[in-house]
DRENDO-1510 file (C-alpha; in Angstrom, 1 decimal, always signed):
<recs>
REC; n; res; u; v; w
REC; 1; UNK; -17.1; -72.3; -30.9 .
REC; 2; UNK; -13.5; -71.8; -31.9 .
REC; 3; UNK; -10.5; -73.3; -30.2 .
REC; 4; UNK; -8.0; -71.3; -29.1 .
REC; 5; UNK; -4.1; -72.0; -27.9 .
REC; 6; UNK; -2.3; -69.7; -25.9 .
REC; 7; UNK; +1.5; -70.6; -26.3 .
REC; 8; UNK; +4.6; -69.8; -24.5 .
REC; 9; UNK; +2.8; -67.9; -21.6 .
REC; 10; UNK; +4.1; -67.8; -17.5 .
REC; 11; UNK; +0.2; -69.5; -16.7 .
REC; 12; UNK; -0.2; -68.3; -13.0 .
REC; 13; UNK; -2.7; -70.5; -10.8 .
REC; 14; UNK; -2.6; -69.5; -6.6 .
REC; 15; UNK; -4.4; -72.7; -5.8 .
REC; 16; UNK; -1.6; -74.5; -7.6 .
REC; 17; UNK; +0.6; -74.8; -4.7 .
REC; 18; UNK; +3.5; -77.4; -6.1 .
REC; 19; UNK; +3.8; -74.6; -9.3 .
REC; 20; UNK; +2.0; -71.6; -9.0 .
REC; 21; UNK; +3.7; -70.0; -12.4 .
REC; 22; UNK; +4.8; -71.8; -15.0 .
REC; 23; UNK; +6.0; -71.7; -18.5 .
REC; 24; UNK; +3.0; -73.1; -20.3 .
REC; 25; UNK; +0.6; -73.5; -23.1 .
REC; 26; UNK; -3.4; -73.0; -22.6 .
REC; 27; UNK; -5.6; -75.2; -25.4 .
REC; 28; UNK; -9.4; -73.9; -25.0 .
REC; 29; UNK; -12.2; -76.1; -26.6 .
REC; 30; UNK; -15.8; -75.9; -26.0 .
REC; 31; UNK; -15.6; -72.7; -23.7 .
REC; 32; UNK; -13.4; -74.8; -21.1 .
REC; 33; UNK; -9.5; -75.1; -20.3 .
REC; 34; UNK; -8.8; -78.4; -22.2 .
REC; 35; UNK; -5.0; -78.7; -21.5 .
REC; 36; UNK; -2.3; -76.8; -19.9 .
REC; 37; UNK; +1.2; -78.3; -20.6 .
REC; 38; UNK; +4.3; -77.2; -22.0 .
REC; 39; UNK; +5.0; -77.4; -25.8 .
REC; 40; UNK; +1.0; -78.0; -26.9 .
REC; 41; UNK; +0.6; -79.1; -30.6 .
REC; 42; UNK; -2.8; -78.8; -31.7 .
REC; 43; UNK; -1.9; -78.2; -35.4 .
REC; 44; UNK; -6.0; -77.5; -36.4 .
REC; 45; UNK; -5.9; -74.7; -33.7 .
REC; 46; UNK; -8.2; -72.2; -35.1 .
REC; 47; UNK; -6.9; -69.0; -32.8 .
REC; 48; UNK; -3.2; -68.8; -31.4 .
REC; 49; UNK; -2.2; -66.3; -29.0 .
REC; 50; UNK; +1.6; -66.1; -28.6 .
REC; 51; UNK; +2.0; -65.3; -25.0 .
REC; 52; UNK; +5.1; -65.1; -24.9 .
REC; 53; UNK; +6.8; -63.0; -21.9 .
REC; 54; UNK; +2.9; -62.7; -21.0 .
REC; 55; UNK; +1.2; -63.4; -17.8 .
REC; 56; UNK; -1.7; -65.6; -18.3 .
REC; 57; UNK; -4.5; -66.0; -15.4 .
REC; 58; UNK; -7.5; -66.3; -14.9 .
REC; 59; UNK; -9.6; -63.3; -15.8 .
REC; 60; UNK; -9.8; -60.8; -12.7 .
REC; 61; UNK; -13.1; -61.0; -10.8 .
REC; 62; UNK; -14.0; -57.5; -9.7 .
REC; 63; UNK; -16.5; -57.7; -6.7 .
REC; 64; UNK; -17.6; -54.5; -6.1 .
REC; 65; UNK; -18.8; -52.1; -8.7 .
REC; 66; UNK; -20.9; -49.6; -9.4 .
REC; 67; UNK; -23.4; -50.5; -12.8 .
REC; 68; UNK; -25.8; -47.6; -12.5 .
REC; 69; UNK; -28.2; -49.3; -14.5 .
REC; 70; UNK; -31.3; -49.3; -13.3 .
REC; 71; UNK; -31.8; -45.6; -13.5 .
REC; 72; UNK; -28.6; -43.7; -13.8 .
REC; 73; UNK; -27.8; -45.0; -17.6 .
REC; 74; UNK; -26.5; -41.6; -18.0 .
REC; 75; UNK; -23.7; -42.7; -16.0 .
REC; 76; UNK; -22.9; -46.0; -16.8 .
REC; 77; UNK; -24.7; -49.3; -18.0 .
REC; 78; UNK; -24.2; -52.5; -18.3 .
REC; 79; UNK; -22.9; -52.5; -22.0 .
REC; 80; UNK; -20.6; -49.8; -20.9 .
REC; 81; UNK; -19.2; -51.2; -17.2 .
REC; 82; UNK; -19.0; -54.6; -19.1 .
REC; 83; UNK; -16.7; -53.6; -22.0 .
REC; 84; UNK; -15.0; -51.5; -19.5 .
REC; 85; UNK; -14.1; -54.5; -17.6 .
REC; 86; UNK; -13.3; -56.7; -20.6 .
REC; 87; UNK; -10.5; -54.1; -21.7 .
REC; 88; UNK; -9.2; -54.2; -17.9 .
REC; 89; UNK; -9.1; -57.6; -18.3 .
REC; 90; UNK; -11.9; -58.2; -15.6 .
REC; 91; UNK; -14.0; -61.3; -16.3 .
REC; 92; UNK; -16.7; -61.2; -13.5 .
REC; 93; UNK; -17.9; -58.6; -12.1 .
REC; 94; UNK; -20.6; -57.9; -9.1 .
REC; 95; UNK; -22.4; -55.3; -9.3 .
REC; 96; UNK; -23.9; -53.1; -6.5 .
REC; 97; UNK; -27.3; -53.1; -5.9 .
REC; 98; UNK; -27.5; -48.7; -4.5 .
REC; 99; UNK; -29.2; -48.5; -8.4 .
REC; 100; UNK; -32.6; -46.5; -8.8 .
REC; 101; UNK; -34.5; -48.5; -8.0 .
REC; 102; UNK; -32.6; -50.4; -5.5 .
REC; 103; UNK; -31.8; -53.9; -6.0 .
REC; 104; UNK; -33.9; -55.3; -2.8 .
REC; 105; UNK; -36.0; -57.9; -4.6 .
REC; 106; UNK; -36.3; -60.9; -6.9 .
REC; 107; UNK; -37.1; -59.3; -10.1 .
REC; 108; UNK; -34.9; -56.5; -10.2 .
REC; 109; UNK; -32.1; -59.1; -9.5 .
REC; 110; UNK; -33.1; -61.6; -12.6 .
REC; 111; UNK; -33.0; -57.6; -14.4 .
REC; 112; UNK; -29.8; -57.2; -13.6 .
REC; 113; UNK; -29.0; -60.7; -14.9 .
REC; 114; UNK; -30.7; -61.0; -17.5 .
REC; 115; UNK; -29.1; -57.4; -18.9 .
REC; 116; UNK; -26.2; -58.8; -18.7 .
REC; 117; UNK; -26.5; -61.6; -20.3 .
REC; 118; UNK; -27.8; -60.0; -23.1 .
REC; 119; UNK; -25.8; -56.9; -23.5 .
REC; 120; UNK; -22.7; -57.9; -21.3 .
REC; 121; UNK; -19.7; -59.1; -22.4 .
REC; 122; UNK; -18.4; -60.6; -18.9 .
REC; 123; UNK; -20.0; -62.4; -16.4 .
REC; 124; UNK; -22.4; -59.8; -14.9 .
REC; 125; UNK; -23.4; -60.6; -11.1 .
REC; 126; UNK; -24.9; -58.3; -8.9 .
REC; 127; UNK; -25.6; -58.3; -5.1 .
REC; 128; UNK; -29.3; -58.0; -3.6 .
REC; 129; UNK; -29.6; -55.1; -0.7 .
REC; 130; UNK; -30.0; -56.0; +2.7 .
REC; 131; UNK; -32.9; -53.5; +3.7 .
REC; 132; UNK; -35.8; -52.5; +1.3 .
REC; 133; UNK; -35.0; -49.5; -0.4 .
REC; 134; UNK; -31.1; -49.7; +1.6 .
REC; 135; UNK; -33.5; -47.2; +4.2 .
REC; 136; UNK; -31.9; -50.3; +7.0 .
REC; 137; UNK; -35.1; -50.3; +8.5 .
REC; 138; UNK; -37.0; -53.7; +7.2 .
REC; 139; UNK; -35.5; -56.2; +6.0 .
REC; 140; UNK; -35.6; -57.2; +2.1 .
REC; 141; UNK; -36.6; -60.4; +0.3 .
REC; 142; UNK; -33.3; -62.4; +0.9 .
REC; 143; UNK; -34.6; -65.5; -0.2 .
REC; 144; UNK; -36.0; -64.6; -3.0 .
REC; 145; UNK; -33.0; -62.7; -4.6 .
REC; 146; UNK; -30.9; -65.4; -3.3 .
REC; 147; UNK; -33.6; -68.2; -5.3 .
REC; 148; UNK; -33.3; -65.4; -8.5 .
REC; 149; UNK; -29.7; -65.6; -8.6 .
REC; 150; UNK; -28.3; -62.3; -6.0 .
REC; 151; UNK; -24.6; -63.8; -4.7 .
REC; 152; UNK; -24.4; -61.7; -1.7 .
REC; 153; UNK; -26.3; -59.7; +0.4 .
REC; 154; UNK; -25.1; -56.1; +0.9 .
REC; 155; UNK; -25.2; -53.9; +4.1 .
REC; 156; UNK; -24.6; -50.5; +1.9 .
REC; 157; UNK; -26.1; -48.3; +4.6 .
REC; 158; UNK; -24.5; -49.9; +7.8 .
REC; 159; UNK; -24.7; -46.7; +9.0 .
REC; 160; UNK; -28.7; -46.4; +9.1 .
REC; 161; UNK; -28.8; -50.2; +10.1 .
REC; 162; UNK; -29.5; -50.9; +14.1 .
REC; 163; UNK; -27.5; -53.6; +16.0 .
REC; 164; UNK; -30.9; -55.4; +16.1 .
REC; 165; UNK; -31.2; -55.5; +12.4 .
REC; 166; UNK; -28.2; -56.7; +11.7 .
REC; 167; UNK; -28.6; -59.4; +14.7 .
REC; 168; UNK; -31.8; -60.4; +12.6 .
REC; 169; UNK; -30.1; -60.2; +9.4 .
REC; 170; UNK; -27.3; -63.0; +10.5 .
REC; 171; UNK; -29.5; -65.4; +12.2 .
REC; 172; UNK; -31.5; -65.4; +9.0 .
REC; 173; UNK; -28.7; -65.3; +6.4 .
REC; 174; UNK; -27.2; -67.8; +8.6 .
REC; 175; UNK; -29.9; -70.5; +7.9 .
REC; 176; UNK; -29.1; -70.7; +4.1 .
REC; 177; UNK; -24.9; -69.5; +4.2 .
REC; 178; UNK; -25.9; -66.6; +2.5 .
REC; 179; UNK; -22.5; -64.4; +2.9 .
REC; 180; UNK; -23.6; -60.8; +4.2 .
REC; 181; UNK; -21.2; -57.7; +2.8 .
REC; 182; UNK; -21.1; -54.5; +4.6 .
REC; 183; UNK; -20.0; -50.5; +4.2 .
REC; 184; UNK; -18.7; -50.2; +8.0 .
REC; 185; UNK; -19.7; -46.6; +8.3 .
REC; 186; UNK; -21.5; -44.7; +11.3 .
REC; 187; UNK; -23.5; -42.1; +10.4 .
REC; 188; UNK; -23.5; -40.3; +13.5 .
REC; 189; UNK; -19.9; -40.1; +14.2 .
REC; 190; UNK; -19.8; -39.1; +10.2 .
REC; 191; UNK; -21.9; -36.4; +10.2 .
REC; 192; UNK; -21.1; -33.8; +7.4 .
REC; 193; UNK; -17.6; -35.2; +7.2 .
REC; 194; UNK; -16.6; -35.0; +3.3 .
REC; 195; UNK; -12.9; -36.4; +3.4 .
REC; 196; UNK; -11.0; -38.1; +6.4 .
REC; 197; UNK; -9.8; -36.2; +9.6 .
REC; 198; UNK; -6.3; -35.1; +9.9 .
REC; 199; UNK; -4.0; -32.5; +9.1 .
REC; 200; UNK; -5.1; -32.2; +4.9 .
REC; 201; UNK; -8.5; -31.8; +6.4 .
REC; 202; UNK; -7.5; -28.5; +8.6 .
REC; 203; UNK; -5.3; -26.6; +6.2 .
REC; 204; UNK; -8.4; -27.5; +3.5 .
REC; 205; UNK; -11.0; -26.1; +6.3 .
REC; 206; UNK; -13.1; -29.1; +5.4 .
REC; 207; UNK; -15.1; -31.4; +7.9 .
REC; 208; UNK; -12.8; -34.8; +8.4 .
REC; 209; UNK; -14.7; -38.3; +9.5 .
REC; 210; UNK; -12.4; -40.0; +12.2 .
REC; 211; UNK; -11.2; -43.4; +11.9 .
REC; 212; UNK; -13.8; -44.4; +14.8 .
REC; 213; UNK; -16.3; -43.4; +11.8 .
REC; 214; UNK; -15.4; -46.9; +10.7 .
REC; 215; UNK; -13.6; -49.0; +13.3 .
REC; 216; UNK; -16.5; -48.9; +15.4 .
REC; 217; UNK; -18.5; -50.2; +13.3 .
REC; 218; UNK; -16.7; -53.6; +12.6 .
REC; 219; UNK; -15.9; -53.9; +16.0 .
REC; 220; UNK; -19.6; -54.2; +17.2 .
REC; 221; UNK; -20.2; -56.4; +13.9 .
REC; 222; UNK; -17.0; -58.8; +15.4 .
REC; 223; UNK; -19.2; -58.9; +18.6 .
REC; 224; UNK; -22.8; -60.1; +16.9 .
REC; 225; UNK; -20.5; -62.5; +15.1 .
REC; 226; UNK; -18.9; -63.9; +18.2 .
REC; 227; UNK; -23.0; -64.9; +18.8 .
REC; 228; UNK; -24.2; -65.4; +15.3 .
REC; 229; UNK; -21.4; -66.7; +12.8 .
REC; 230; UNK; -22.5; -66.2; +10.1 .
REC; 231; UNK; -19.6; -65.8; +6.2 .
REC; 232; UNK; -19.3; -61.6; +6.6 .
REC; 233; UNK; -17.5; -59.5; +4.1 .
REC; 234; UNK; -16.3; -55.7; +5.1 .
REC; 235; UNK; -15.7; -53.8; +1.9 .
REC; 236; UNK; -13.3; -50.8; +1.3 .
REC; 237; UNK; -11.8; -51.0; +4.8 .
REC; 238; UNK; -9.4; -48.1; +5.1 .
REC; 239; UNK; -7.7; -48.1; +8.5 .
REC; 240; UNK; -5.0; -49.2; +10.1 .
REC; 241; UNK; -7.8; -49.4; +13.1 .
REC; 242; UNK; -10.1; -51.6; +10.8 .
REC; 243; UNK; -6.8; -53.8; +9.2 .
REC; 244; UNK; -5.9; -54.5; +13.2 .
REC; 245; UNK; -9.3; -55.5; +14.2 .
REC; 246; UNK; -9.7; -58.3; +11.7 .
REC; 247; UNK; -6.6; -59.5; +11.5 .
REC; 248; UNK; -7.6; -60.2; +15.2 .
REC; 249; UNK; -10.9; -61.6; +14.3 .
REC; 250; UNK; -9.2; -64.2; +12.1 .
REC; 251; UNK; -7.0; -65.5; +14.2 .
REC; 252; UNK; -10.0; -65.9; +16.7 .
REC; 253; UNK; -11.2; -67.9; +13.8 .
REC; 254; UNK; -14.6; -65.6; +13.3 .
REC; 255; UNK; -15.6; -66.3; +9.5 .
REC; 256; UNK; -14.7; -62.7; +8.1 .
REC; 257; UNK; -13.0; -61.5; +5.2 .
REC; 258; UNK; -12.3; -58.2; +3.9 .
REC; 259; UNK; -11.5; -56.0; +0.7 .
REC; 260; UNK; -9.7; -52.9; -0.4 .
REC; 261; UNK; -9.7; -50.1; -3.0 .
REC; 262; UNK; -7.0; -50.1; -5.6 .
REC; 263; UNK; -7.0; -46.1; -5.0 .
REC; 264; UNK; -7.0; -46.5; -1.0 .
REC; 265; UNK; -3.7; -48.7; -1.6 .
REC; 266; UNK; -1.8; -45.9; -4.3 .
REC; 267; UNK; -3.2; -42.5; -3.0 .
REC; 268; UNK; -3.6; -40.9; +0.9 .
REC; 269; UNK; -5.6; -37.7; +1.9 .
REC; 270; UNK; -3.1; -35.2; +0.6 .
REC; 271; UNK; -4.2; -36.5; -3.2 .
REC; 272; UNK; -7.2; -33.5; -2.1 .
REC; 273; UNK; -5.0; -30.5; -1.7 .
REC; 274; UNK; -5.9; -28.0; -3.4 .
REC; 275; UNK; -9.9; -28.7; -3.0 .
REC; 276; UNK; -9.5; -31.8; -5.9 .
REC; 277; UNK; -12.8; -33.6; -6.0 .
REC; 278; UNK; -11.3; -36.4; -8.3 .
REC; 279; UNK; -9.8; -38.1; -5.6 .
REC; 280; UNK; -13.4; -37.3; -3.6 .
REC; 281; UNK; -14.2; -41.1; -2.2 .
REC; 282; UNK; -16.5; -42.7; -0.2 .
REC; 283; UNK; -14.9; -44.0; +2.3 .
REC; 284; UNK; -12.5; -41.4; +2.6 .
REC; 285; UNK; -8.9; -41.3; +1.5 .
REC; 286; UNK; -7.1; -41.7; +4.4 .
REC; 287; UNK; -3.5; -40.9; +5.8 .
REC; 288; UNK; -0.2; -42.2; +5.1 .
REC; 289; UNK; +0.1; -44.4; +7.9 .
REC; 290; UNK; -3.3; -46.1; +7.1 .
REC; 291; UNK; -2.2; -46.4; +3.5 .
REC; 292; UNK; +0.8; -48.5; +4.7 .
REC; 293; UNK; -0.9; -50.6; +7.4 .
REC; 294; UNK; -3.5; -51.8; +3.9 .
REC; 295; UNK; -0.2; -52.6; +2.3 .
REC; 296; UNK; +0.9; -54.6; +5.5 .
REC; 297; UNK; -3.0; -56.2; +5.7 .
REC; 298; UNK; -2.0; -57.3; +1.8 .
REC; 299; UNK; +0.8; -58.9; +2.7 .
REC; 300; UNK; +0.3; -60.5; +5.9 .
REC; 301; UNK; -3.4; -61.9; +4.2 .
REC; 302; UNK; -6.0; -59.6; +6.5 .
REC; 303; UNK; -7.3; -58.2; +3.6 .
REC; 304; UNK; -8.1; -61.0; +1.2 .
REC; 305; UNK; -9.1; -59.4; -2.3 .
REC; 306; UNK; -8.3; -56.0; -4.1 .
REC; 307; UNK; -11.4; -54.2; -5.5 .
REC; 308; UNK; -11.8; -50.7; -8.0 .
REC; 309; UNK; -15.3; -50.3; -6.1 .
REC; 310; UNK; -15.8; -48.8; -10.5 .
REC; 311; UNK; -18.1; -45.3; -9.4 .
REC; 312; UNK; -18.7; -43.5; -12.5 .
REC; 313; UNK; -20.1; -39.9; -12.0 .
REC; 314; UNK; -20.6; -37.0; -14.7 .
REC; 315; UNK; -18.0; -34.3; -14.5 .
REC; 316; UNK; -20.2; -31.6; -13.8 .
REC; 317; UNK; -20.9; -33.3; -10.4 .
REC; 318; UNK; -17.2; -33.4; -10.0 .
REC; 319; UNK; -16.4; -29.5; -11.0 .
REC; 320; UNK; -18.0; -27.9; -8.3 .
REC; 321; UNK; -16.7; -27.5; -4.7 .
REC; 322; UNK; -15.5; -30.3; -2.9 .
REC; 323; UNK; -18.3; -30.2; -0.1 .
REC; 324; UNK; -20.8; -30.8; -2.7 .
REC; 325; UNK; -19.0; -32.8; -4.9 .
REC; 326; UNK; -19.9; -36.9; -5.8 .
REC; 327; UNK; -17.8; -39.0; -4.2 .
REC; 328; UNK; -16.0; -41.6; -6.2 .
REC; 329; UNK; -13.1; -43.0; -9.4 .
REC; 330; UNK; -13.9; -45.4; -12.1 .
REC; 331; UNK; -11.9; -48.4; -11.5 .
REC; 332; UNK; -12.4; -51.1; -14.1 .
REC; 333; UNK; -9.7; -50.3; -16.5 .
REC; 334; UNK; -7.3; -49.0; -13.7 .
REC; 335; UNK; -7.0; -51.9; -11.2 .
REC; 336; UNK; -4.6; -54.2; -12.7 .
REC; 337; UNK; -1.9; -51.7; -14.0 .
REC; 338; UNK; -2.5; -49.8; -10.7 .
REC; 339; UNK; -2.4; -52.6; -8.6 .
REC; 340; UNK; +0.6; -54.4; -10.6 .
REC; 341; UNK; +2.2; -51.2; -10.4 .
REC; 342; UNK; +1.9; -50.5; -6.8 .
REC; 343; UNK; +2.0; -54.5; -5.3 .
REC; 344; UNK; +4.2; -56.1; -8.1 .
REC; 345; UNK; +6.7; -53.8; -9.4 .
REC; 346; UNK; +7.5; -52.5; -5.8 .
REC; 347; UNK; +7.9; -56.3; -4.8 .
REC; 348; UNK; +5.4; -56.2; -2.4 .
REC; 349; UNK; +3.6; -58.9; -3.5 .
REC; 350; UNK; +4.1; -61.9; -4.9 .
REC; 351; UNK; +3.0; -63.1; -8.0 .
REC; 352; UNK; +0.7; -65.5; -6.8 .
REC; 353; UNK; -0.2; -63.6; -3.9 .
REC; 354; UNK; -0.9; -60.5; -6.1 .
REC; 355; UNK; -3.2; -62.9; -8.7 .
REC; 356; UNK; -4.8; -64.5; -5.5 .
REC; 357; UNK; -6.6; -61.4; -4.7 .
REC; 358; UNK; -7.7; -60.3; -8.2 .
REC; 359; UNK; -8.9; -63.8; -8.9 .
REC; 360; UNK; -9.8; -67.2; -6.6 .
REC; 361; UNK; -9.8; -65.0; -3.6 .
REC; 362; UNK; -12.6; -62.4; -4.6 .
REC; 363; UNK; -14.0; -66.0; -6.1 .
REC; 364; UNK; -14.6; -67.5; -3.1 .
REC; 365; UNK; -15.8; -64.8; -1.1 .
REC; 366; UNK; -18.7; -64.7; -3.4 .
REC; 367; UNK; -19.6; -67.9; -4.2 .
REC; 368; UNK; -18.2; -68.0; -8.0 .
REC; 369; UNK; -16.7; -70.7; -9.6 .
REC; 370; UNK; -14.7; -68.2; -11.2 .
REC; 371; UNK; -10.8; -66.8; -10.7 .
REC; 372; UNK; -9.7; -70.2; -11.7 .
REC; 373; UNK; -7.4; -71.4; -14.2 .
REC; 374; UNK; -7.6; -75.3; -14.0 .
REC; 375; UNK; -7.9; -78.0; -16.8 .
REC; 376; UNK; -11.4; -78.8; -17.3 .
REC; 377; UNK; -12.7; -75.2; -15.9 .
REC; 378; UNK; -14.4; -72.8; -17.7 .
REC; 379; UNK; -12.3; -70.7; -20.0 .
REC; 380; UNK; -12.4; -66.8; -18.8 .
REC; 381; UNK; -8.8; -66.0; -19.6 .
REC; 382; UNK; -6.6; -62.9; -19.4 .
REC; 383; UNK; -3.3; -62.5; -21.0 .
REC; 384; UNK; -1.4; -59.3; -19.2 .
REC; 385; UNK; +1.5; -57.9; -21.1 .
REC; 386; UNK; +3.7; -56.5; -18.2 .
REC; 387; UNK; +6.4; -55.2; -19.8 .
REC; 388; UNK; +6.2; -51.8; -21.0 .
REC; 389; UNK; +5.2; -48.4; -19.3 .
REC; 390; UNK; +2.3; -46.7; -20.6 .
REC; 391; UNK; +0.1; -43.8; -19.6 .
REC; 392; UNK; -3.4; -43.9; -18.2 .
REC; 393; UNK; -5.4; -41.8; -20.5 .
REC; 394; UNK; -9.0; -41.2; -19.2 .
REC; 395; UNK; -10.3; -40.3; -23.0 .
REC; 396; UNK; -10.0; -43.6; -24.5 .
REC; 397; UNK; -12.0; -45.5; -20.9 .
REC; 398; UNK; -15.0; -47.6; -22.7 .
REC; 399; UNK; -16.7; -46.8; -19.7 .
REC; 400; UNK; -18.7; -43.3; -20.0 .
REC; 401; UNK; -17.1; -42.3; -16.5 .
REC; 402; UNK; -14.0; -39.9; -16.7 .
REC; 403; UNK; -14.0; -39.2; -12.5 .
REC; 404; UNK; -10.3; -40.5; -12.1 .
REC; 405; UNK; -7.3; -39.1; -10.2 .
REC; 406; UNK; -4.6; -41.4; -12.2 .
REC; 407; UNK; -5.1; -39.7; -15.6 .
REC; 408; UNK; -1.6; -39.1; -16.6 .
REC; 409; UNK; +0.2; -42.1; -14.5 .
REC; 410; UNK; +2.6; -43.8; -15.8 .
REC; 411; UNK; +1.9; -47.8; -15.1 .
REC; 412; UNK; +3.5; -51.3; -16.0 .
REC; 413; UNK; +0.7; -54.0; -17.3 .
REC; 414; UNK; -2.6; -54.1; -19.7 .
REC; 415; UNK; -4.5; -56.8; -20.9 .
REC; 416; UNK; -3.5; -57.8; -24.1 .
REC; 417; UNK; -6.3; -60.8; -24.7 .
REC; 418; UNK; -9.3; -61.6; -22.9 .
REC; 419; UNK; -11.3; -65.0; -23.2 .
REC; 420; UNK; -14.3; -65.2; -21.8 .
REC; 421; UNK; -16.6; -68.4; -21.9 .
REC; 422; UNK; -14.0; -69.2; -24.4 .
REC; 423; UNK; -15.1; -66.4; -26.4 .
REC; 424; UNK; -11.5; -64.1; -27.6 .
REC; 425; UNK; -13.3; -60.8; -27.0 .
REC; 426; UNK; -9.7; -58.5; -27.0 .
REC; 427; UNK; -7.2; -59.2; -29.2 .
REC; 428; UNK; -4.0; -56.9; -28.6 .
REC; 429; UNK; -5.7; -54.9; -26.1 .
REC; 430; UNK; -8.6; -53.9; -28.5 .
REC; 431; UNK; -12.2; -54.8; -28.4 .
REC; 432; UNK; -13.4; -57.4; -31.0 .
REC; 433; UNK; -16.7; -56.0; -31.7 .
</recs>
């Protein structure tokens, strides 16, 4: 394995809380961080990166995304999503488990990982799903995908899932820590809703899915926790109703964290005028207000980690009408020059706070030892080059999903190198294949 310095970089750690960016060099040996320190000399070096006026972090760990392999390669797969990720400077990835078949027992999980390690070239996890078949009617094998490797358990259909279930499904998970993740979402109060409820909705003549669709939800989930707590993760929260109830919950001290969409922080409901299916989404695009109050959960630290929630769909089930349209954007090559855009550039967000919820946040919520970048840990590396604008072209995505709203967008930030398992696997923002 090659060693690799990366010189002259502004190395940006979270957890470091006496210097949380710093003017340094990164020497890589034997797939770990050997060194960080200003002015390395390691003369027999046998790659060096010149960072300079770079950001260097850890890689970004991406905790919700769509593989579609098992059974929709057509869509995605693995070698696809994972060199998707490596050019948007995404490390680890987890991967939802609403595949065909459903990820709901041991040996589809060792599948998943096994794919990955084969054909991947980032750290493939993947998440096992609550109920068998996500029908949120019996619960599945959760100690076996936990034994195979699964490193959450996912609620995808908390809509079909009774109070009892979920009751049972804490006290159980409860036994072992096993953190539970969930798509607040009632189905009743959804209905045939296709985008959210409001004032886009009526000029549009399309059904609209309240806030309550949501809110409700997580706060009957708060209530079981107050009972059973148990580590609890809502995903894609999109509220101001849903941002308020959990920054409640948290101060009460319940043990909840939260996530939200890189295209439910840049884009509200109006992105569907004129009947546009790209910015079709599950949840819901929501109004402007809502928008801001995710931007004030970022800040404030409700909502812990920023996600792309990576949905890849063929355009011919995006051209048709809306009602009938897929809903969901590709994500993995878009989240860090939308989210550096958006949270960095605007000042919004710090640079530590921004990196916290790209890397050791996301992390911890799943039970990774990655999102790090700390001497002795293992090497998955990103070096962002921030500095110039650029256009997001949806032609030259590694992934074979083209479902995006951005196409055209002017941003601020790629990834220029990626290290992974201190493995260089882009080199000025190109594959090395």
């Amino acid at each position: 394995m090659k060693t690799i310095l990366i010189k002259n970089g502004h190395v940006v750690n979270p957890l470091n809380r006496r210097d949380p960016v710093r003017v340094a060099d990164v020497f890589i040996r034997d797939g770990k961080i050997s060194k960080i320190a200003a002015n390395l000399d390691r003369p027999s070096t046998d790659i060096i990166v010149n960072a300079r006026g770079k950001i260097v972090s850890a890689g970004l760990v991406d905790m919700h995304v769509h593989l579609r392999e098992p059974g929709r390669e057509d869509k995605e797969t693995i070698r696809t999503a994972t060199r998707a990720a490596a050019i948007g400077g995404v490390t680890t990835l987890l991967g939802m488990p609403n595949t065909s078949p459903v990820i709901d027992n041991q040996t589809a999980v060792k599948f998943v990982l096994e794919k990955g390690r084969r054909e991947g070239i980032v750290n493939v996890l993947t998440a096992g799903s609550l109920t068998k078949k996500m029908e949120g009617e019996e619960l599945a094998e959760i100690w076996e995908m936990r034994e195979a490797g699964a490193s959450m358990i996912i609620d995808d259909c908390a809509e079909t899932s009774g109070m009892g279930l979920r009751r049972l499904a804490l006290k159980y998970c409860q036994t072992f820590g096993m953190p539970i993740l969930t798509h607040p979402e009632d189905a009743d109060l959804k209905a045939d809703a296709v985008m959210n409820e409001g004032w886009t909705s009526t000029r549009l003549g399309l059904v609209g899915s309240p806030d309550s669709t949501e809110s409700l939800v997580i706060a009957r989930t708060l209530e079981l926790l107050r009972e059973v707590p148990t580590p609890y993760h809502f995903t894609h929260i999109t509220t101001a109703r849903s941002v308020k109830l959990i920054r409640e919950a948290k101060k009460e001290g319940l043990p909840v964290s939260c996530d939200c969409t890189i295209h439910h922080i840049c884009l509200n409901d109006e992105a569907c005028l004129n009947y546009n299916t790209l910015a079709k989404v599950d949840p819901p695009l929501r109004s402007e207000d809502d928008r801001l109050a995710l931007i004030e959960g970022l800040k404030d630290g409700t909502i812990d980690a920023i996600i792309s929630d990576h949905a890849p769909h063929l355009l011919v089930e995006k051209f048709v009408p809306f009602a009938e349209a897929a809903s969901g954007i590709v994500g993995l090559e878009t989240l860090f020059p939308l989210a550096f855009t958006e949270l960095v550039v605007k000042k919004i967000l710090t640079l530590p706070e921004f990196f916290a919820k790209l890397t050791s946040n996301p992390a911890e919520i799943i039970r990774s030892n990655a999102g790090q970048i700390e001497e002795g840990g293992i090497a998955d590396i990103a070096v962002f080059d921030t500095q110039k604008e650029w256009k997001i072209d949806k032609n030259n995505f590694k992934s074979k999903g083209r479902n995006t709203p951005f196409d055209g967008k002017k941003v601020f930030g790629r990834a220029a190198e990626v290290i992974v398992g201190g493995e260089l696997i882009v080199q000025k923002g190109e594959l090395l294949e």
